[in-house]
C-alpha positions as a Markdown table, in Angstrom:
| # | Residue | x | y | z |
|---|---|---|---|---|
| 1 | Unk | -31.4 | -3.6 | 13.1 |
| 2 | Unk | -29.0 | -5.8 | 11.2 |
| 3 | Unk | -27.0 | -3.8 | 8.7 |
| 4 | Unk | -28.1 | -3.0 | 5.4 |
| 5 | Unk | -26.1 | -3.2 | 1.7 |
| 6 | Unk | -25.5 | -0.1 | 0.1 |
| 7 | Unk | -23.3 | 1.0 | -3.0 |
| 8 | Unk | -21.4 | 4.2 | -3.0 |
| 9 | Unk | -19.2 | 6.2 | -4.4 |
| 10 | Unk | -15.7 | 6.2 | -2.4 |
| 11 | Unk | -13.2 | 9.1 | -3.4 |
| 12 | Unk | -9.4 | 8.2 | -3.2 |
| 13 | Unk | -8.1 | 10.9 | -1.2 |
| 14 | Unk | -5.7 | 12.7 | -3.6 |
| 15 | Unk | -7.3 | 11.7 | -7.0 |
| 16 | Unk | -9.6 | 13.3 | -9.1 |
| 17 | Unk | -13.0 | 12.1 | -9.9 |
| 18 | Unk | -11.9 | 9.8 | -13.0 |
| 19 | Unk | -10.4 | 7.4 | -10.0 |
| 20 | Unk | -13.1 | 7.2 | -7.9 |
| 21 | Unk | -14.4 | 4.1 | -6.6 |
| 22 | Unk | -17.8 | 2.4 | -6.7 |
| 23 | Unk | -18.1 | -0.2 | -3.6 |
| 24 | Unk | -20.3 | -2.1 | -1.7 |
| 25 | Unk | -20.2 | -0.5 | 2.0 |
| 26 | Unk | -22.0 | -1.7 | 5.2 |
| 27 | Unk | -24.5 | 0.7 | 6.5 |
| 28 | Unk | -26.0 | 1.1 | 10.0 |
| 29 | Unk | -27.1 | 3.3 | 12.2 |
| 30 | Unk | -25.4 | 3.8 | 15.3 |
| 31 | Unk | -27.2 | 3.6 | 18.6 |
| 32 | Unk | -25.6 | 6.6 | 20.7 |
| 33 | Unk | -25.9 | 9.4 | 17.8 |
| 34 | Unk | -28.6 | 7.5 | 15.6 |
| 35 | Unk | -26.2 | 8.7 | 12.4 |
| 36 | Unk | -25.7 | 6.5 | 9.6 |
| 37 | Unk | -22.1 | 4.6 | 9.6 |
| 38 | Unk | -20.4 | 3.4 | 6.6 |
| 39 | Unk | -18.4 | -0.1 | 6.2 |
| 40 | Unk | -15.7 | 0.1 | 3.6 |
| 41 | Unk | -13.4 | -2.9 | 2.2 |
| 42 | Unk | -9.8 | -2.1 | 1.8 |
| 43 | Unk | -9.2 | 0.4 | -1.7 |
| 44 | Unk | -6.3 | -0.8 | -3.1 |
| 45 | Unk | -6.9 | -4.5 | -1.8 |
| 46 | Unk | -9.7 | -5.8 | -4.2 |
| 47 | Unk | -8.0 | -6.5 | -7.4 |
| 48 | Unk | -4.0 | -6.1 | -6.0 |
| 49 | Unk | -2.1 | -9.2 | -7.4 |
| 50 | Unk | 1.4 | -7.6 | -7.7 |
| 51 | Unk | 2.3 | -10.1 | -4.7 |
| 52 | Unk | 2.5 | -13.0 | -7.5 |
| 53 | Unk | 0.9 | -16.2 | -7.2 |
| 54 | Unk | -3.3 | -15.6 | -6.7 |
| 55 | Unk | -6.1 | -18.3 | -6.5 |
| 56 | Unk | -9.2 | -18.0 | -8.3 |
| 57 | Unk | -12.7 | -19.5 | -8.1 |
| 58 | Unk | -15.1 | -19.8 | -10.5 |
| 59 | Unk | -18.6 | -21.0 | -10.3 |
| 60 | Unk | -22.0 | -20.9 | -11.7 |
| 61 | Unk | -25.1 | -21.6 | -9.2 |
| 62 | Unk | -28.5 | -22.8 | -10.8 |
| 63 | Unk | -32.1 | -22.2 | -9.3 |
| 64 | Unk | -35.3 | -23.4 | -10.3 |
| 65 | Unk | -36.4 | -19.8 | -11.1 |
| 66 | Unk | -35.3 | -16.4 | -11.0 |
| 67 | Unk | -36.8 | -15.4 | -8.0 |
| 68 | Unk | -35.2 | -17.9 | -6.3 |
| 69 | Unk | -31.6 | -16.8 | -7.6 |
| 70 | Unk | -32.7 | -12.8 | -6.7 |
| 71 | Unk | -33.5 | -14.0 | -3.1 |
| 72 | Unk | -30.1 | -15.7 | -3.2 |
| 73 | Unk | -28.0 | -12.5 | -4.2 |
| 74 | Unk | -29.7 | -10.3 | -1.9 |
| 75 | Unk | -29.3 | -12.7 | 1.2 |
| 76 | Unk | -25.8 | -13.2 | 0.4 |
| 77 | Unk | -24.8 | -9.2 | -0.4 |
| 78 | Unk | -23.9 | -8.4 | 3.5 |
| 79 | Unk | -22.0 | -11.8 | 3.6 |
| 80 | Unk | -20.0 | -10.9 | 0.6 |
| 81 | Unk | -19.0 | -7.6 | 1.7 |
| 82 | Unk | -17.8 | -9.3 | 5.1 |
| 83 | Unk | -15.7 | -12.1 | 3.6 |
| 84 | Unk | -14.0 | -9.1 | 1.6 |
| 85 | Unk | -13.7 | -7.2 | 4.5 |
| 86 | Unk | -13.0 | -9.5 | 7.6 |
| 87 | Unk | -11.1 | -12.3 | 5.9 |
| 88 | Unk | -7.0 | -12.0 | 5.3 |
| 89 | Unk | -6.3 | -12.7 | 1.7 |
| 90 | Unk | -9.5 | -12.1 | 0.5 |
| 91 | Unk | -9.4 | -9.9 | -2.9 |
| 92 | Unk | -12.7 | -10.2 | -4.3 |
| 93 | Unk | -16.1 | -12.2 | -3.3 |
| 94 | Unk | -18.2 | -11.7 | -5.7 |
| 95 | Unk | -21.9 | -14.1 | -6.4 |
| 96 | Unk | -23.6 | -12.0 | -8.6 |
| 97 | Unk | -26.8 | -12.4 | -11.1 |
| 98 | Unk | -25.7 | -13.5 | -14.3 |
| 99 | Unk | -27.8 | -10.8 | -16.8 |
| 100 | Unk | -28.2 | -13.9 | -19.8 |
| 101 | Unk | -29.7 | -16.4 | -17.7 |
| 102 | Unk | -32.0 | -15.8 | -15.0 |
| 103 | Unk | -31.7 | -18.6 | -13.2 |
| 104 | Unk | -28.3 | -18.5 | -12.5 |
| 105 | Unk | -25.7 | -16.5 | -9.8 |
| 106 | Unk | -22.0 | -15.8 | -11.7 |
| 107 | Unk | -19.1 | -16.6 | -8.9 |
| 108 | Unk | -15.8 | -14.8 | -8.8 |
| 109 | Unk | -13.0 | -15.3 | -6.3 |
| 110 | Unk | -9.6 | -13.5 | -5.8 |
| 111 | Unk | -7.5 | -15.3 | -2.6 |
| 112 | Unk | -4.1 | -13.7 | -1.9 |
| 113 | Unk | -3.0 | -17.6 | -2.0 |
| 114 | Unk | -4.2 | -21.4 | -0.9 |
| 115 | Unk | -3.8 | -21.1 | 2.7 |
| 116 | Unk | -6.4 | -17.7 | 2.7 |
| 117 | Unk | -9.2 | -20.1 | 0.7 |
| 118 | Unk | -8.5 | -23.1 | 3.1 |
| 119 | Unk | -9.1 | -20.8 | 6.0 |
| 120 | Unk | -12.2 | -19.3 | 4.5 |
| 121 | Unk | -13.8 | -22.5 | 4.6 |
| 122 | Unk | -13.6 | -23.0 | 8.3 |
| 123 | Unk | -14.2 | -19.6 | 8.7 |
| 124 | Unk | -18.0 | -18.1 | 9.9 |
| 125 | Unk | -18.4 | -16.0 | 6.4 |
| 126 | Unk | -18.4 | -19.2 | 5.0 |
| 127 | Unk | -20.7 | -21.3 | 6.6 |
| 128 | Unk | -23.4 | -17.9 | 6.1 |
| 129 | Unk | -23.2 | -17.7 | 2.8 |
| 130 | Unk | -23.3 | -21.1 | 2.2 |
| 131 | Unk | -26.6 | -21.4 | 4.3 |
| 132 | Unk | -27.6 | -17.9 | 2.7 |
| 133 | Unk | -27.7 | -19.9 | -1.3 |
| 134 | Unk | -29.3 | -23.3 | -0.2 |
| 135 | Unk | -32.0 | -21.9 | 1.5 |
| 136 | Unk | -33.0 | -20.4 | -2.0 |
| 137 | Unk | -33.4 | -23.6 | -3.6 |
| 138 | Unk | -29.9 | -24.8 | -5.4 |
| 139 | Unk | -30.7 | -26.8 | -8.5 |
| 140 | Unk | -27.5 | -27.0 | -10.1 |
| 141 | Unk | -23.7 | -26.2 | -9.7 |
| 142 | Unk | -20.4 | -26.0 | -11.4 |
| 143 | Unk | -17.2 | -24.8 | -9.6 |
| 144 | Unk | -13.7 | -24.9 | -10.7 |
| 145 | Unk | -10.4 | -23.7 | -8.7 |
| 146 | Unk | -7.2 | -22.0 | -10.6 |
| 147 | Unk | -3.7 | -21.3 | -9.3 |
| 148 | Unk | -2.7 | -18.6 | -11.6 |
| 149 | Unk | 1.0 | -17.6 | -11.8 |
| 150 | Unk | 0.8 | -14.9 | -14.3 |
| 151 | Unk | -1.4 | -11.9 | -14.5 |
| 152 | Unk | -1.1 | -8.5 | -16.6 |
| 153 | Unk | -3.1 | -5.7 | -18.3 |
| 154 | Unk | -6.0 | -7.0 | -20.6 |
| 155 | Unk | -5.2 | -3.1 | -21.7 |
| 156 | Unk | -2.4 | -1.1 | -23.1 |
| 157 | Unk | -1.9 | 2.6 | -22.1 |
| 158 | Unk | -4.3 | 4.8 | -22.8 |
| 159 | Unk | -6.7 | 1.9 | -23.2 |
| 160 | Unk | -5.4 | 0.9 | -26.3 |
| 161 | Unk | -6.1 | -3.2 | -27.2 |
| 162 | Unk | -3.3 | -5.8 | -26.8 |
| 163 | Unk | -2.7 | -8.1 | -29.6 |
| 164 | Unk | -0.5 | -10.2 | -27.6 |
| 165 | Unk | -0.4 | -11.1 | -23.6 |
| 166 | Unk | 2.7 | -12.6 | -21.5 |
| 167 | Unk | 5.6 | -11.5 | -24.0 |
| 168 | Unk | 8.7 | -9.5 | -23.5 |
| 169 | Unk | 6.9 | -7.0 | -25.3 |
| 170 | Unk | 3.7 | -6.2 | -22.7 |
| 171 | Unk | 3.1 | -3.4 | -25.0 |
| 172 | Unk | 1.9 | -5.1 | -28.2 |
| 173 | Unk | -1.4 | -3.0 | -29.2 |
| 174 | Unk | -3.7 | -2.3 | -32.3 |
């Protein structure tokens, strides 16, 4: 049974329920005790760029319909979650359904730096999920790849809005 795609709530040992975290998690069952087992990427890993310098990729995939683009997203989701999970550097992997046009998957990607994207492309994840979107019918694509030195807060405390990002003064709100 191949495994199967399943969001769930994850709670951070130690924090209260306004931390929780919702994740994709591999599911399967095992063999021996037929009881379900769960997959988890790393908490704490996804969105961690305090180590400086991150790469991100950004890309739109087109299909001729939106079936085709629903297919794509559903035969990609256990790919995803492994290129999160197996692959070293990997923050986020994320080919989602764009919600304004239904024709089209939104891509996000967060690599700890250039040598972690090099190696996914020789890596297996890669070659999967690249299989995983063509055999859905591509019609179109857009990509784009950013070495970002800076990050912060799009937020202030208490989720107050910044008027003013990469200053001296990080907390400028309204």
């Amino acid at each position: 049974m191949p495994p199967r795609v399943d969001r769930l709530w994850r709670r951070t040992p130690g924090h209260d329920a306004r931390t929780d975290v919702f994740v994709c998690a591999t599911q399967w069952r095992c063999a021996a005790s037929r009881a379900w087992q769960f997959r988890y990427p790393p908490l704490g890993h996804i969105h961690d760029t305090s180590g400086g310098f991150v790469i991100i990729v950004a890309a739109t995939i087109d299909y001729a319909d939106q079936a085709g683009r629903d297919a794509a997203v559903q035969a990609s989701a256990a790919v995803q979650l492994a290129t999160r999970v197996d692959e070293a550097g990997c923050h986020a992997y994320c080919f989602a359904a764009d919600p304004s046009v239904p024709t089209r998957i939104q891509v996000y990607e967060l690599w700890e730096d250039e040598a972690s994207l090099i190696t996914h492309f020789a890596h297996a994840n890669y070659a999967a999920m690249r299989d995983a979107l063509a055999a859905h019918g591509i019609t179109a694509a857009w990509n784009r790849v950013y070495e970002v030195g800076r990050n912060e807060p799009v937020y202030g405390a208490g989720g107050t809005i910044r008027t003013r990002f990469f200053t001296d003064d990080s907390a400028v709100t309204v």
